[in-house]
C-alpha positions in Angstrom: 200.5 10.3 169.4 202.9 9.0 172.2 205.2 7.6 170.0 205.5 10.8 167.9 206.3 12.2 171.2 209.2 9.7 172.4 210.7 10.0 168.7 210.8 14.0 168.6 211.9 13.9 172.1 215.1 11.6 171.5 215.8 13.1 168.6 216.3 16.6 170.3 218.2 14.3 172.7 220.9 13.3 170.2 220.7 16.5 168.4 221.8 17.7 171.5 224.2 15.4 172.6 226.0 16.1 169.1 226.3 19.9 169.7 227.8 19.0 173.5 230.2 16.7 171.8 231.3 19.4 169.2 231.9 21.5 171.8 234.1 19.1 173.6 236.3 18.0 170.5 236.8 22.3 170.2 238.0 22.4 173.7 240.2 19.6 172.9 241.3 21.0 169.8 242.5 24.2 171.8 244.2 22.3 174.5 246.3 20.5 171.7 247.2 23.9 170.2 247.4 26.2 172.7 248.8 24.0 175.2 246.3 25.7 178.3 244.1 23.2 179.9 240.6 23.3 178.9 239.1 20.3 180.6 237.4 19.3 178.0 236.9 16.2 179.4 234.4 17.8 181.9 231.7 18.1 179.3 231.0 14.6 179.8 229.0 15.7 183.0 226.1 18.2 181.2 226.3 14.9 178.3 225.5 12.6 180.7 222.6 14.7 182.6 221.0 15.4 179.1 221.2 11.5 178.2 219.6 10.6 181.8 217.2 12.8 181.7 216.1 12.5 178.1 215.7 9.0 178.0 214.0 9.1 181.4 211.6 11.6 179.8 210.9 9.8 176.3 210.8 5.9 178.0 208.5 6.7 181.6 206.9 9.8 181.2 206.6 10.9 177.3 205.1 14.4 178.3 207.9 17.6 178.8 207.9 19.0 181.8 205.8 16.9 183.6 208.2 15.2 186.2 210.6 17.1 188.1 213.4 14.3 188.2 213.8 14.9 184.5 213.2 18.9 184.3 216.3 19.1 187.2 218.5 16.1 185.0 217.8 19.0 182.4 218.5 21.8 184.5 221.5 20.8 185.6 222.5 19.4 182.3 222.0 22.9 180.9 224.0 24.8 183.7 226.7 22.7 183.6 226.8 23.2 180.3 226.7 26.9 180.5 229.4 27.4 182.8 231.9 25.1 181.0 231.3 27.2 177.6 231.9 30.2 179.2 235.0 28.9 180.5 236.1 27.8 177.0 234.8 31.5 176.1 236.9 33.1 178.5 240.3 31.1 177.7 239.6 31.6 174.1 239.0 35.0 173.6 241.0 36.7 176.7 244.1 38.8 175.8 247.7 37.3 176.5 
């Protein structure tokens, strides 16, 4: 049963790490057309914090929220990840 664990759990982790990336290629996309800075290279931060604390999770541990090194990689991941789309919220949708 571990092993069904570390497989579900690193596949949410690259599900995951393919909806940050879409987001970061749309942030790009509106920098090259709009010609505002999005700093869309800041999503690498929340990317990275899911990665570190995913793989910690599914290589030492196996069990969700059982270590609180990897539920803060994950928080932090998630925050970051929250502010920088509703930055690329606000610059998107704000009247010129």
């Amino acid at each position: 049963m571990g092993s069904v664990n570390e497989i579900l759990t690193l596949y949410t982790l690259i599900a995951t790490g393919a909806l940050v990336s879409m987001l970061a290629l749309i942030a790009r996309f509106y920098q090259v057309r709009s010609g505002e800075r999005s700093h869309y290279q800041l999503f690498l931060i929340p990317l990275g914090l899911f990665i570190l604390g995913g793989l910690y999770q599914a290589l030492t541990i196996g069990i969700p929220g059982d270590d609180p090194l990897d539920n803060s990689l994950l928080c932090l991941g998630g925050a970051s990840l929250f502010g920088l789309s509703y930055r690329l919220f606000y610059l998107m949708t704000r009247k010129r």
